[in-house]
MARVO-222085 format. One record per residue (C-alpha): x, y, z. Coordinates in Angstrom, 3 decimals. Layout:
% residues N
+----------+----------+----------+
:     east :    north :       up :
+----------+----------+----------+
:        X :        Y :        Z :
...
+----------+----------+----------+
This chain:
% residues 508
+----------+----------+----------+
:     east :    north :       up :
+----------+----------+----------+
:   66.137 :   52.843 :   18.385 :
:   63.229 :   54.174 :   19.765 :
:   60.673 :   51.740 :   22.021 :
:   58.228 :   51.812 :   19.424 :
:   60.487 :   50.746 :   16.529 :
:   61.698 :   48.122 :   18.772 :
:   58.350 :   47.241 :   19.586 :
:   57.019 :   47.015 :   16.072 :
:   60.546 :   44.799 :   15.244 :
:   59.908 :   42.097 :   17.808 :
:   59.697 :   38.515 :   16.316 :
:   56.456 :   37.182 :   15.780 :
:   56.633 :   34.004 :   17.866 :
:   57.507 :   36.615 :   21.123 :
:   54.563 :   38.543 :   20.268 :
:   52.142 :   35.620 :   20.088 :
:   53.683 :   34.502 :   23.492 :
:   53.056 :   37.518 :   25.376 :
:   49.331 :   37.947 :   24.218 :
:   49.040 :   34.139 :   25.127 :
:   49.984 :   35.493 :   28.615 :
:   48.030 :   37.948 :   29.019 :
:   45.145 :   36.217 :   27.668 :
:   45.539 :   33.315 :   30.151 :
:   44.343 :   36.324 :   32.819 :
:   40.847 :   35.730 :   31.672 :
:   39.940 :   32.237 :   32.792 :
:   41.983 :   33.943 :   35.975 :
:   39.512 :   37.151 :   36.398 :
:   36.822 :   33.848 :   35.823 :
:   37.929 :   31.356 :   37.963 :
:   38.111 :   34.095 :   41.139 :
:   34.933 :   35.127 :   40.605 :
:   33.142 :   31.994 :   40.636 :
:   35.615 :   30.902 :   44.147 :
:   37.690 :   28.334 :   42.089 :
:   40.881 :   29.648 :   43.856 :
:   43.242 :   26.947 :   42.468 :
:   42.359 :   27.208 :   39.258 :
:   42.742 :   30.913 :   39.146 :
:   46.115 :   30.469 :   41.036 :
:   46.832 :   28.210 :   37.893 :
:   46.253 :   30.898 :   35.484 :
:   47.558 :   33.781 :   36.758 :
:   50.895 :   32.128 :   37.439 :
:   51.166 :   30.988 :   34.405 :
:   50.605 :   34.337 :   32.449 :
:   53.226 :   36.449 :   34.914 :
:   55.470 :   33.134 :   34.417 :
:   55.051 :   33.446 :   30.430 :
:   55.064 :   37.268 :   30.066 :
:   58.624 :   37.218 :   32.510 :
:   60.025 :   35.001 :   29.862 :
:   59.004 :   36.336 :   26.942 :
:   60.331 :   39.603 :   28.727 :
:   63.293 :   38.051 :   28.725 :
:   63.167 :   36.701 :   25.287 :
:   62.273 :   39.728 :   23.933 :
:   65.228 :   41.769 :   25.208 :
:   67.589 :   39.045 :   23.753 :
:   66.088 :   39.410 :   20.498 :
:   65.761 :   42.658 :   20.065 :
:   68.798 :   43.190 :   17.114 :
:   67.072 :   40.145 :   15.622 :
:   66.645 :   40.364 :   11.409 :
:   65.810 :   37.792 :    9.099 :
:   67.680 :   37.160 :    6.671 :
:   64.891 :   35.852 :    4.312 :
:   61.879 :   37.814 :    5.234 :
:   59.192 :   35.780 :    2.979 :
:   60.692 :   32.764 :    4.476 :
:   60.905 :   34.121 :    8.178 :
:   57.082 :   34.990 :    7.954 :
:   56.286 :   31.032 :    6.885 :
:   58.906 :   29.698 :    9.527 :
:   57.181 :   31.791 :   12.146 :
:   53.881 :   30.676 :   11.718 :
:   54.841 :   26.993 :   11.087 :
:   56.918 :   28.039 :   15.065 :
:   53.313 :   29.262 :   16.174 :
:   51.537 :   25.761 :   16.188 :
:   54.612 :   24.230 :   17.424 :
:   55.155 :   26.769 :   20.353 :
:   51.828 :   28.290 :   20.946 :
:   50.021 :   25.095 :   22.097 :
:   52.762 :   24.186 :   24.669 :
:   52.257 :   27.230 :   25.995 :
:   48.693 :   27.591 :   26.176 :
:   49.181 :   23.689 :   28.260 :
:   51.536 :   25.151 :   31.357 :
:   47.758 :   26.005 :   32.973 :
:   46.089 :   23.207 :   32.197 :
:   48.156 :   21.115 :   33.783 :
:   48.011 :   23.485 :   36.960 :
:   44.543 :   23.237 :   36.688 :
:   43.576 :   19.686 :   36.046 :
:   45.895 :   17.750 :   38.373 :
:   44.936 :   14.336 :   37.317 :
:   45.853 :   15.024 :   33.852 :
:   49.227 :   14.467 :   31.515 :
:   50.919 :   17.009 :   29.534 :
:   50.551 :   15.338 :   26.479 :
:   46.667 :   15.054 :   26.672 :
:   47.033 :   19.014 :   27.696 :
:   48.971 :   19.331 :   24.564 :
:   47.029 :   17.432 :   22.396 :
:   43.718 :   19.615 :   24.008 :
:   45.753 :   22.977 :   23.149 :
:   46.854 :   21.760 :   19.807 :
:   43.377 :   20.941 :   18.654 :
:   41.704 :   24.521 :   20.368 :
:   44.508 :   26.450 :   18.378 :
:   43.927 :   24.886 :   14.773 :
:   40.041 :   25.301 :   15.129 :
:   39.629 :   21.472 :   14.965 :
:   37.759 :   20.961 :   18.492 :
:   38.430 :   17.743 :   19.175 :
:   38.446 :   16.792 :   22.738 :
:   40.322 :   14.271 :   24.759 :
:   38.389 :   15.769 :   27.676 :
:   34.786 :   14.344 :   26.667 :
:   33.294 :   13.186 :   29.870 :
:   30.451 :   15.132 :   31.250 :
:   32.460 :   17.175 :   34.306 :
:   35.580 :   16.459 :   33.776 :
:   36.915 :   20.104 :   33.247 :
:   35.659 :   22.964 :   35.630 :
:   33.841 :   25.849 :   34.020 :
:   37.007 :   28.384 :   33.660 :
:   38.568 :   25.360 :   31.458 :
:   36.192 :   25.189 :   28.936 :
:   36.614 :   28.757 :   28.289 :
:   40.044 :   28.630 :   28.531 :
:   39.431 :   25.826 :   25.514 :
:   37.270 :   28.456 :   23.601 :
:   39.250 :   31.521 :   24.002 :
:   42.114 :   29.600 :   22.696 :
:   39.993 :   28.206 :   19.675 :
:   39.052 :   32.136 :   19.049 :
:   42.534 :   33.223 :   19.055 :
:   43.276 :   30.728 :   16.858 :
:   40.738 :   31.591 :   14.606 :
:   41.868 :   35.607 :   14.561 :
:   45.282 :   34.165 :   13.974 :
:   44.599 :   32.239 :   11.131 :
:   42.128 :   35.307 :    9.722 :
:   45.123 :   37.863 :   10.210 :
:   47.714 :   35.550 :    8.866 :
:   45.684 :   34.748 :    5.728 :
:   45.861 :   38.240 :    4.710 :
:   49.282 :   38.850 :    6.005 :
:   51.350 :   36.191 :    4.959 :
:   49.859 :   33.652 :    3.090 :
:   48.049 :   36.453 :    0.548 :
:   50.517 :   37.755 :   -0.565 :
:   52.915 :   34.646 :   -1.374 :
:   49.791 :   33.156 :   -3.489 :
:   49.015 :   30.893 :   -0.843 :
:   45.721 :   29.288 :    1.293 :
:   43.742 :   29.656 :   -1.904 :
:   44.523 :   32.354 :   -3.433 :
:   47.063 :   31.160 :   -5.680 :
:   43.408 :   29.568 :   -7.847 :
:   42.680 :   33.204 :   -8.176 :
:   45.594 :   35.006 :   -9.183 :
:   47.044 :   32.145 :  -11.024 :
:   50.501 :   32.574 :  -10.265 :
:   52.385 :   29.668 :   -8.707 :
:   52.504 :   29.214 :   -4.989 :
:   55.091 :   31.062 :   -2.796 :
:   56.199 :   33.225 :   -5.427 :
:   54.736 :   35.567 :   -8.085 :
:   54.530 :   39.106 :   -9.507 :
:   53.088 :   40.444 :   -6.427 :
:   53.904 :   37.368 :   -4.182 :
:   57.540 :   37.790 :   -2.402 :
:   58.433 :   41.137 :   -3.773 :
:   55.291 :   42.537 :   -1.878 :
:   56.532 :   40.738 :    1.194 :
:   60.295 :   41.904 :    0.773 :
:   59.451 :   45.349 :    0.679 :
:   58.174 :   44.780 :    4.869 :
:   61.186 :   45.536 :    7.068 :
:   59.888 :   43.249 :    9.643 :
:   57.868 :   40.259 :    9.584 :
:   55.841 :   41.404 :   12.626 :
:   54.721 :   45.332 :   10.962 :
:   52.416 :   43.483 :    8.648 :
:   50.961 :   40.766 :   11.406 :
:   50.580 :   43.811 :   13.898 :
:   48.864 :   45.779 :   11.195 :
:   46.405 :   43.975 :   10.011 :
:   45.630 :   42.311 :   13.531 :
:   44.628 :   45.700 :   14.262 :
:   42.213 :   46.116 :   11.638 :
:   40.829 :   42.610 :   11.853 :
:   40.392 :   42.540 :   15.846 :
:   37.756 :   44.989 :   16.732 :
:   35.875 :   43.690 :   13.820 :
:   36.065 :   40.040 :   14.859 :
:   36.221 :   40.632 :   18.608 :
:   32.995 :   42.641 :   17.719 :
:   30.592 :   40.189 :   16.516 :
:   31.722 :   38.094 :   18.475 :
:   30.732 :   40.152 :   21.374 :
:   27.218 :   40.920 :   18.882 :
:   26.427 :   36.817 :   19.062 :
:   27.167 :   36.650 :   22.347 :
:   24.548 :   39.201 :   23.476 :
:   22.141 :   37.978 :   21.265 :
:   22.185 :   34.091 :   22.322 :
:   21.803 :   36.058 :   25.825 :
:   18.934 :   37.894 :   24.904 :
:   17.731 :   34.882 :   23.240 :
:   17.604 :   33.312 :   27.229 :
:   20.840 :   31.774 :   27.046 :
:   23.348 :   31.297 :   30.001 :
:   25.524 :   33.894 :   29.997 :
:   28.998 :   31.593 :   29.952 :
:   27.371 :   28.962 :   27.613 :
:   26.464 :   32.150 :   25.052 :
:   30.043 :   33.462 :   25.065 :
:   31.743 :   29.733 :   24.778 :
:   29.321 :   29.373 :   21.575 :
:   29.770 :   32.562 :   20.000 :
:   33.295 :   31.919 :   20.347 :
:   33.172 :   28.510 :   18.773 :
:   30.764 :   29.935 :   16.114 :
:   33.325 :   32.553 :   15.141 :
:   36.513 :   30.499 :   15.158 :
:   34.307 :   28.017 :   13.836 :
:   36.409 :   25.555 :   16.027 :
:   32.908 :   24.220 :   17.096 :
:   33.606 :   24.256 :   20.979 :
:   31.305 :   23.983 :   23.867 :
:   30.817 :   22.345 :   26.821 :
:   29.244 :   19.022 :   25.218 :
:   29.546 :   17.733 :   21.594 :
:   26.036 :   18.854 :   20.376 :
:   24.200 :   21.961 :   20.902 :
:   21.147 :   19.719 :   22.142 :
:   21.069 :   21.635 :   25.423 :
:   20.768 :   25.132 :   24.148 :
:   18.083 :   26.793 :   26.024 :
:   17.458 :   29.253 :   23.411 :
:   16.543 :   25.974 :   20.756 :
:   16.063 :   26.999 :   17.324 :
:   16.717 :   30.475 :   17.640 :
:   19.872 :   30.022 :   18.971 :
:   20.912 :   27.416 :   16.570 :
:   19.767 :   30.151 :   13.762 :
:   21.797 :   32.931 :   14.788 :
:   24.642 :   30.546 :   14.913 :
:   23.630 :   29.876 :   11.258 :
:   23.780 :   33.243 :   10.143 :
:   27.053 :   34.170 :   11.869 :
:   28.682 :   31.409 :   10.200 :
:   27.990 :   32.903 :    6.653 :
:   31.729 :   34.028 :    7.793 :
:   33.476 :   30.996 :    6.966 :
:   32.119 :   30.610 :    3.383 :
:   32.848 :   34.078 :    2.104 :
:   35.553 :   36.323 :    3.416 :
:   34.002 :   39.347 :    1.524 :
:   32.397 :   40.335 :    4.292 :
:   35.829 :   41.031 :    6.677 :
:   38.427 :   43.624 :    6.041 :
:   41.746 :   42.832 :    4.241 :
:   42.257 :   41.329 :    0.945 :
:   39.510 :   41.644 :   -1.477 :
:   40.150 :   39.648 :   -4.267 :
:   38.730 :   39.871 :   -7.766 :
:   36.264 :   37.569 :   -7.605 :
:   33.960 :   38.843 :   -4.590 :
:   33.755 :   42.273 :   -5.723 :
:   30.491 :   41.914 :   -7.738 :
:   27.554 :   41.277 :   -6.197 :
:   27.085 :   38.741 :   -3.262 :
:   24.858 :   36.224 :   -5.372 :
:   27.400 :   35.969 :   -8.050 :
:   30.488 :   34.850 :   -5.474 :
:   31.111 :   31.339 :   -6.583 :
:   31.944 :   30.682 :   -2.722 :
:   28.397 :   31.556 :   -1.807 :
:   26.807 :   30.601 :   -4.615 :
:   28.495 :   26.673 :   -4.529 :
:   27.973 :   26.285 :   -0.648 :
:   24.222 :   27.313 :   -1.143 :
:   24.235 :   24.378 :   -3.722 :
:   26.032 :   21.762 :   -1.417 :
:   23.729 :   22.742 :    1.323 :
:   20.449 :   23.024 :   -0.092 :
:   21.277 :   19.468 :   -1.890 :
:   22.643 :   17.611 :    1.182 :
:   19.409 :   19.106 :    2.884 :
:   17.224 :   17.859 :    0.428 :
:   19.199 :   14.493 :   -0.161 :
:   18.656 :   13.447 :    3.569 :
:   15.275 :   14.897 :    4.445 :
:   14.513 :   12.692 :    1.663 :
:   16.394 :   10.070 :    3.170 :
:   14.582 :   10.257 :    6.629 :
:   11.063 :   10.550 :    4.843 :
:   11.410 :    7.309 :    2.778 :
:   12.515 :    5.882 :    6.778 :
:    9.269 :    7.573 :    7.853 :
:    7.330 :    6.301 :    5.730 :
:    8.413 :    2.554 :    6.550 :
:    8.033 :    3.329 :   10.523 :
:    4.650 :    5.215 :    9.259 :
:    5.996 :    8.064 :   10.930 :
:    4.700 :   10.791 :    8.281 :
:    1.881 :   11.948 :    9.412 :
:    4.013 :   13.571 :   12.276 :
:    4.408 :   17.502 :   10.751 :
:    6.392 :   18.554 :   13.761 :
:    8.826 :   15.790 :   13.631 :
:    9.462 :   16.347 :    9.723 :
:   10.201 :   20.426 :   10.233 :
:   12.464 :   19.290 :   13.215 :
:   14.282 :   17.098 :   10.900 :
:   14.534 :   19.216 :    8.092 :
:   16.047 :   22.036 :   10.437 :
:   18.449 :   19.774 :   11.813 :
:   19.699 :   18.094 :    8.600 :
:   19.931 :   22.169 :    7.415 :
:   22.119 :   22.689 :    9.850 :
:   24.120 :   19.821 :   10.077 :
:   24.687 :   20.694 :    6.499 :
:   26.160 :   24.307 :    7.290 :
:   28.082 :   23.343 :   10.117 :
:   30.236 :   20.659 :    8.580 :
:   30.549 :   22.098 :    5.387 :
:   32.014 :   25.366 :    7.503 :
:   33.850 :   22.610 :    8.929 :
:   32.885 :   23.859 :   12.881 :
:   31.154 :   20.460 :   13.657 :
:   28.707 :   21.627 :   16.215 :
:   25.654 :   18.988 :   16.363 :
:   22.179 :   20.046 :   16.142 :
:   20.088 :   19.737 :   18.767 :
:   17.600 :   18.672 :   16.320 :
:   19.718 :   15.911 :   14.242 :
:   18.723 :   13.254 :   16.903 :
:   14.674 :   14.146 :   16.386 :
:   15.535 :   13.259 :   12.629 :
:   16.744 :   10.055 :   13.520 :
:   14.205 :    8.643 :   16.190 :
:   11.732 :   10.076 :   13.470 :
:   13.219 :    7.541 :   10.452 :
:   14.278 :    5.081 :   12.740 :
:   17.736 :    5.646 :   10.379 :
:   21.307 :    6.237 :   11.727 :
:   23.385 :    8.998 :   10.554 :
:   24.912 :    9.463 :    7.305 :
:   28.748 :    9.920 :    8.654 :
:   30.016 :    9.923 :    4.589 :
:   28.028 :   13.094 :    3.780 :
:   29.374 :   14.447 :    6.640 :
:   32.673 :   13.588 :    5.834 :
:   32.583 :   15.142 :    1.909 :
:   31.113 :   18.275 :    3.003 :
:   33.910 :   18.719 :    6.128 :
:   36.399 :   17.953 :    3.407 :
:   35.250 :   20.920 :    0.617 :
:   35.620 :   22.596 :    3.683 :
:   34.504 :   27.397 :    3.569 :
:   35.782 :   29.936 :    1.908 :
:   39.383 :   31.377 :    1.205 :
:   41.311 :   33.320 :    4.057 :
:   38.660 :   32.160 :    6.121 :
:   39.175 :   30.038 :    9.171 :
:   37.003 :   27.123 :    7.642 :
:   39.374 :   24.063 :    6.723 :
:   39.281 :   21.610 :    3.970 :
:   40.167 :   21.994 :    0.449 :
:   38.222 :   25.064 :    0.428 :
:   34.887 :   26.065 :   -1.715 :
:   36.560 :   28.257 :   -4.545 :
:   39.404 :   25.151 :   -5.164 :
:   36.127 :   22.869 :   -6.022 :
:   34.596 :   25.013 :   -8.156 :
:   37.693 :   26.037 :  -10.308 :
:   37.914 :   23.043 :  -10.774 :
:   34.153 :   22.625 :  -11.688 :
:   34.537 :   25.303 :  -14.001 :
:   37.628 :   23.600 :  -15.796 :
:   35.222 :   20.477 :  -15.786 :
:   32.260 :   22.188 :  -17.313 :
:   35.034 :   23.754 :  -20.405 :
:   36.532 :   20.999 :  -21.017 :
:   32.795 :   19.547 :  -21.877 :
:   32.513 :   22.345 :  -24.161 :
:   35.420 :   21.871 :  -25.895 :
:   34.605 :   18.447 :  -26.738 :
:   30.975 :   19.163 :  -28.370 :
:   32.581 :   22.509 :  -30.085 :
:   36.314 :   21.888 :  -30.235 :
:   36.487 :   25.134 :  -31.823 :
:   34.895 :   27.099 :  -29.063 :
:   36.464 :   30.261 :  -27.286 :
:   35.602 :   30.252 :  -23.518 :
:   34.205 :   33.513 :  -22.439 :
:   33.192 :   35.440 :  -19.080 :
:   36.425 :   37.503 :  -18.735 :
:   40.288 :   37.165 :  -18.340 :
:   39.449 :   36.031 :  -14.353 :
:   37.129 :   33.849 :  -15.282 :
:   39.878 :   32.166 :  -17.959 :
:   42.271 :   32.008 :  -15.721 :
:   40.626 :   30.070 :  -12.792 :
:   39.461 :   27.946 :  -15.817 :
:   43.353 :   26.991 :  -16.464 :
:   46.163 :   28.105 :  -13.967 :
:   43.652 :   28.155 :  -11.143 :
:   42.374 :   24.834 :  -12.017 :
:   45.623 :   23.457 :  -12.183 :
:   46.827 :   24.612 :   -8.741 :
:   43.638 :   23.444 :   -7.148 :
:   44.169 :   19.994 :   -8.674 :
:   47.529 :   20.023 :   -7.206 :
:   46.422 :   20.701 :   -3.808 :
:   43.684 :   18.573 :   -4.078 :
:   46.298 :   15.610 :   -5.253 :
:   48.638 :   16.882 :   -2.089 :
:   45.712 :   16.441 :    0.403 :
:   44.395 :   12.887 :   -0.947 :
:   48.362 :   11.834 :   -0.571 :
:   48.090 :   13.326 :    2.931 :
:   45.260 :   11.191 :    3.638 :
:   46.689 :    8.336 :    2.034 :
:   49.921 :    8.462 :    4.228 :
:   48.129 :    9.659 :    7.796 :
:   45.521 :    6.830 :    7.411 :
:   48.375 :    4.054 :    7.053 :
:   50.372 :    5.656 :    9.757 :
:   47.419 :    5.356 :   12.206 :
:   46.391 :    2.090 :   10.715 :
:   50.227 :    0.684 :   11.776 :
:   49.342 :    2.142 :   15.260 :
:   46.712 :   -0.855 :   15.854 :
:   44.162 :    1.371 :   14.728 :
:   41.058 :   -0.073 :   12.873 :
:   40.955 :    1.261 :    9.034 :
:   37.617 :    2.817 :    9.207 :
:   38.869 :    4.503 :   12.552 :
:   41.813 :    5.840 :   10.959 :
:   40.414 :    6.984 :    8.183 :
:   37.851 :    9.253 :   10.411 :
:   40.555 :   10.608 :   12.537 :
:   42.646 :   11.339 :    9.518 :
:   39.961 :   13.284 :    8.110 :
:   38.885 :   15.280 :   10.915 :
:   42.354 :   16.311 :   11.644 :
:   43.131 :   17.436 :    8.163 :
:   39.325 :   19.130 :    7.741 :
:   39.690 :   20.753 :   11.324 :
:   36.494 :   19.042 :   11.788 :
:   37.371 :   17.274 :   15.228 :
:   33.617 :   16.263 :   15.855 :
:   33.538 :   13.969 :   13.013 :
:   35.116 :   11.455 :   15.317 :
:   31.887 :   11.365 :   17.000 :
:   29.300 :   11.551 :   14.141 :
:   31.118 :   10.097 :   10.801 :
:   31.573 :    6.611 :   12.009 :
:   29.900 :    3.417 :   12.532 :
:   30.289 :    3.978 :   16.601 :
:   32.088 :    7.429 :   18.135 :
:   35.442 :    7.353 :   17.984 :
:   36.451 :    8.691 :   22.061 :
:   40.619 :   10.928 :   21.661 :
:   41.440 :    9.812 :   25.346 :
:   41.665 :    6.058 :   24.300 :
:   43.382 :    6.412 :   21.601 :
:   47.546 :    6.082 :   22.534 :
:   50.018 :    8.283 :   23.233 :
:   51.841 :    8.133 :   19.978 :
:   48.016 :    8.307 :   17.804 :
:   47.625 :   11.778 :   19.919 :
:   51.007 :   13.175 :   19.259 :
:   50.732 :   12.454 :   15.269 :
:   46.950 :   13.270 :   14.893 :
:   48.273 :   17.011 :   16.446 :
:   51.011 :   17.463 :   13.962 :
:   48.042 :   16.453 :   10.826 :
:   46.037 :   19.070 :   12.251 :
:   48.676 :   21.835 :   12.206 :
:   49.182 :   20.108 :    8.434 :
:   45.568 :   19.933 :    7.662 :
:   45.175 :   23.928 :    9.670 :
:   48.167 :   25.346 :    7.611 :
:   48.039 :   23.436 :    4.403 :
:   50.421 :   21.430 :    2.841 :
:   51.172 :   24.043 :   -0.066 :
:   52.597 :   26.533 :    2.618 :
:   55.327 :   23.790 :    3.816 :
:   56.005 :   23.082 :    0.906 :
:   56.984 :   26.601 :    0.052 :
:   58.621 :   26.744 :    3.239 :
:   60.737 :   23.850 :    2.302 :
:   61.522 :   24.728 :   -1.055 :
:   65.245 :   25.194 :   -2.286 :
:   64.153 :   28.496 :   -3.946 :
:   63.257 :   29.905 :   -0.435 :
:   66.934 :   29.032 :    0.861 :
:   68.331 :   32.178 :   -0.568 :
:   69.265 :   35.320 :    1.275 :
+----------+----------+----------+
């Protein structure tokens, strides 16, 4: 067999584990340069240490074929959030002596599945080179779960896309046939990881120079842009308050995360319903609704506060205000959680504390499809709007032949009916995760939060959706080690392990 064909058959778990080594030489290359020898030390051991094993791993597997290829590609990536994130620890814990494994875990875990939650939240405690360590994993795992959207879960009529084609999940016309034609589970990953990095690695590298030119630090820019893309909402505090660039930088975050509503505008899998033109995509055109009415909801809400403080006559204040409760709007509902710098100016202007609940419902409707937004996902709500608005019809004009198209009919029925099923599958999620923390001498309301910022990949809302923050590193050991595994649930979805699990998949 010739290295290439051996290259292009090497699992997919040994591939992701030698491009986490030889991205850990990054934060090295970083850490030298800035004189923080034993962190680099930490780093670059770590990736020769990894890529030696994997090495090793590598040549062991190489006769390796699965014997189930649709269900390989779902067992792999389920093996991705379970290995990956132990992995991407090892330099932590070289790094930060003072610091457990699990809480390095726990850090890794949340970075990977773009949920940014941070068990490292006091001001110093991580060096630099860490907290781009923290957002270079974050981006990776936002590339990963961009490449394996079109890859894997696409074409088994999964992450969404099952409400468009309306066949059932992990299986179909197009579904495992299409994947069982692949010799390898890895040709496909490579593939379209190649067409999706330059592109993504791109604008990344595009935000990055413009929150530069816009006078940002140069580290602070890329650790944003990074967090923007991935929309994992990482940086080195919780809010974006000490952006030096202000508004403008908070606006070209803004426009960058138009990304993680509508996947139309990155290679891959174009599906039938973002073809037309960009203001008929029901993505777009429901998350402009959502936003523009939570925007107007709580301006209003701060100006009826203003007026009681007799606070209204302060124009500056109100535009601040209506910018930050604008953004606030698009980063939660993108489910990346970064904090205005602006929200608190709303607040000290109505003298009223933050809404956590609208928070909360817009994290949990979550971006767009084969995006790496989580929640439920934009185009599951409005299928099942649409289904909504017909069955209205059909009870004025029983008689009454719904319209718009065979696409349009069947997002009305099958697609409705798989997004109800998800939808039912992540309230039962919540319902079990919240009494599972709640028998861990967690308050409800606490539990509740952390349940739905694990499942939304909305980490931040730990911070913002409650009556008082909500701080990881006190919660215990065991809390830390289940809140991880309902992020890789709420990152991966609970209709792929399902189909992972199902008897159907058992067969050779």
């Amino acid at each position: 067999m010739a290295l290439r064909d051996r290259l292009l058959a090497t699992p997919l778990l040994v591939t992701l584990s030698a491009l986490s080594g030889v991205a850990m030489f990054l934060p090295a290359a970083h850490a030298t340069l800035t004189d923080a020898h034993r962190v680099a030390q930490g780093f670059f051991y770590s990736g020769m240490l990894v890529l030696i094993l994997t090495g090793m791993v590598w040549l062991a597997t190489s006769n390796w074929r699965p014997r189930n290829v649709a269900r390989s590609q779902l067992a792999s990536l389920v093996g991705a959030y379970a290995l990956m994130p132990v992995i991407f620890a090892i330099p932590v814990t070289q790094a930060v002596p003072d610091t457990s494994f699990t809480n390095a875990w726990f850090e890794m875990v949340s970075c990977f599945t773009t949920t940014g939650a941070s068990v490292y939240d006091t001001p110093g405690r991580l060096s630099a080179t860490l907290h781009l360590w923290r957002a270079t994993v974050g981006w990776l795992g936002g590339l990963f779960i961009l490449v394996t959207a079109t890859a894997i879960l696409a074409p088994m009529n999964l992450g969404g896309v099952e409400v468009m084609s309306g066949r059932a999940p992990g299986r179909g016309a197009d579904g495992l046939s299409q994947i069982t034609r692949v010799a390898d589970p890895s040709q496909r990953f490579l593939r379209y990881t190649l067409l999706l990095f330059p592109i993504y690695s791109g604008l990344t590298l595009l935000l990055w120079l413009l929150l530069m030119i816009a006078g940002e630090v140069n580290l602070l820019a890329l650790i944003h842009a990074m967090g923007t893309l991935s929309t994992s909402g990482i940086g080195t505090d919780g809010d974006l308050s000490g952006l030096r660039t202000g508004l403008v930088g908070e606006a070209l975050i803004v426009l960058f995360l138009m990304l993680a509503i509508t996947r139309r505008f990155l290679p891959g899998t174009q599906f039938a319903l973002m073809q037309g033109p960009l203001r008929r995509d029901p993505e777009v055109r429901l998350a402009t609704i959502l936003i523009a009415t939570t925007t107007a909801v709580l301006f209003f809400r701060h100006f009826i506060g203003a007026i009681e403080v007799e606070a209204t006559d302060d124009a500056a204040s109100a535009l601040r205000a209506l910018w930050g409760t604008f953004f606030m709007a698009v980063s939660f509902l993108t489910t990346t959680g970064y904090e205005s710098g602006e929200w608190a100016a709303a607040r000290s202007w109505s003298g009223l504390p933050s809404p956590g609940l609208v928070l909360l419902g817009l994290a949990i409707i979550g971006g767009g499809v084969a995006t790496t937004a989580g929640g439920v996902k934009l185009l599951r709500v409005y299928a099942l709007f649409r289904h909504g608005e017909r069955e209205l019809e059909k009870l004025i004009h029983p008689s009454s032949i719904g319209g718009q198209g065979q696409q349009a009919r069947r997002l009305r029925r099958e697609g409705a009916y798989f997004a109800w099923l998800f939808f039912m599958l992540f309230a039962l999620s919540i319902a079990v995760s919240t009494a599972a923390l709640s028998l861990m001498n967690l308050p409800f309301e606490d539990a509740l939060v952390l349940t739905l910022a694990a499942l939304s990949t909305t980490g931040q809302l730990a911070d913002l959706a409650g009556a008082a923050p909500i701080r990881y590193a006190e919660l215990e050991t065991a809390a830390k080690v289940f809140l991880a595994m309902v992020m890789v649930v709420g990152r991966l979805e609970t209709l792929a392990l399902l189909a992972l699990f199902a008897p159907s998949s058992w067969q050779r």
